[in-house]
N, C-alpha and C positions, 0 to 999 in steps of 0.2 A: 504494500500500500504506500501509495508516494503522499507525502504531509506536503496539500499545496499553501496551505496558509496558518499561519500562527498569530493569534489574539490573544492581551492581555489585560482585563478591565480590574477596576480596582472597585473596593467595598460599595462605592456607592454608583457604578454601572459607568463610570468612565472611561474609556478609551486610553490606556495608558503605551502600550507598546503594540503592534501590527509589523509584520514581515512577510511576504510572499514569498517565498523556499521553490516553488517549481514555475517557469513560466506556461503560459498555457490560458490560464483564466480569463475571463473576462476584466479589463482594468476597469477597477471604482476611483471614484474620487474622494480627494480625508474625507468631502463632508458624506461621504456614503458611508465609507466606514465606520466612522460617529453615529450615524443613524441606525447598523447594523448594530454596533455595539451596543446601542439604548434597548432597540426593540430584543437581545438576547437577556437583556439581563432582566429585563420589562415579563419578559416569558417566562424565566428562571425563576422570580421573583412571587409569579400568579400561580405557578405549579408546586411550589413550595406551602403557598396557603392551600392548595386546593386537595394536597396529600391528609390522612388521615390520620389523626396525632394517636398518642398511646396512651392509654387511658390506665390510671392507678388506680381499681377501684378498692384494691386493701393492703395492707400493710405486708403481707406474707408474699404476694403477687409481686409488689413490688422491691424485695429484696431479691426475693426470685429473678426478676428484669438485672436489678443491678451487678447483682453474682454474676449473670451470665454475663453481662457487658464487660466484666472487670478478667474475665474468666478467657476473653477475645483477644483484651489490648484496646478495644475501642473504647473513644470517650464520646462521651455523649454531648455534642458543642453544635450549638444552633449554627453554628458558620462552614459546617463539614458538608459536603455535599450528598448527604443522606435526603433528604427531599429536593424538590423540583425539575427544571428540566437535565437532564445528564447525555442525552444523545439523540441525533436525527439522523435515520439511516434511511437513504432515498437508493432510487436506482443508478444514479449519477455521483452522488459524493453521501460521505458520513462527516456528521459533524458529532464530535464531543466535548464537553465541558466537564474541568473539574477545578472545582471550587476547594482552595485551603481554611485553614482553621483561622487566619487574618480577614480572609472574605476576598482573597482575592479569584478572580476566575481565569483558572486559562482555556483557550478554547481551541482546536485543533481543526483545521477543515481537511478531510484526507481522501482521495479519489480510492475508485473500487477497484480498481487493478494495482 
């Protein structure tokens, strides 16, 4: 898989770093890339609410939850990319997003062959 484009937005859906890696693509302009940057994180940000949280309804359950998380390595951090959007797989390109524990996202655009 060839990585034709690299995106890096910061916590609050800014446009901080972009690189094109393969040519080939169609050329945007900054201000399209700004626009593309807004609307992924705009997406990221709807899919995130729109996941279904996890409900502690007792005391036992939820030690239970936390053993197990602890039991992983994972921490449990609103800014991990465990909700919202994480991938668009078309017949032309995949796109993925991964969000660090700062809140930054990076975003990969990568053709199918």
């Amino acid at each position: 898989m060839k990585v034709y484009s690299i995106l890096i937005l910061n916590k609050a859906g800014g446009l901080i770093y972009q690189n094109e890696l393969q040519p080939g693509l169609s050329k945007l302009t900054a201000n399209d890339y700004l626009v593309l940057a807004g609307t992924l994180h705009g997406v990221h940000a709807i899919g995130s609410k729109l996941a279904p949280t996890i409900s502690t309804t007792s005391k036992s359950e939820a030690a239970s939850q936390n053993a197990q998380i602890l039991s992983t390595g994972k921490q449990m951090s609103s800014n991990t990319n465990r909700t919202g959007l994480k991938s668009v797989e078309t017949d032309l390109f995949n796109l993925y997003i991964f969000q660090t524990v700062s809140g930054l996202k990076f975003i990969s655009i990568r053709g199918i062959f």
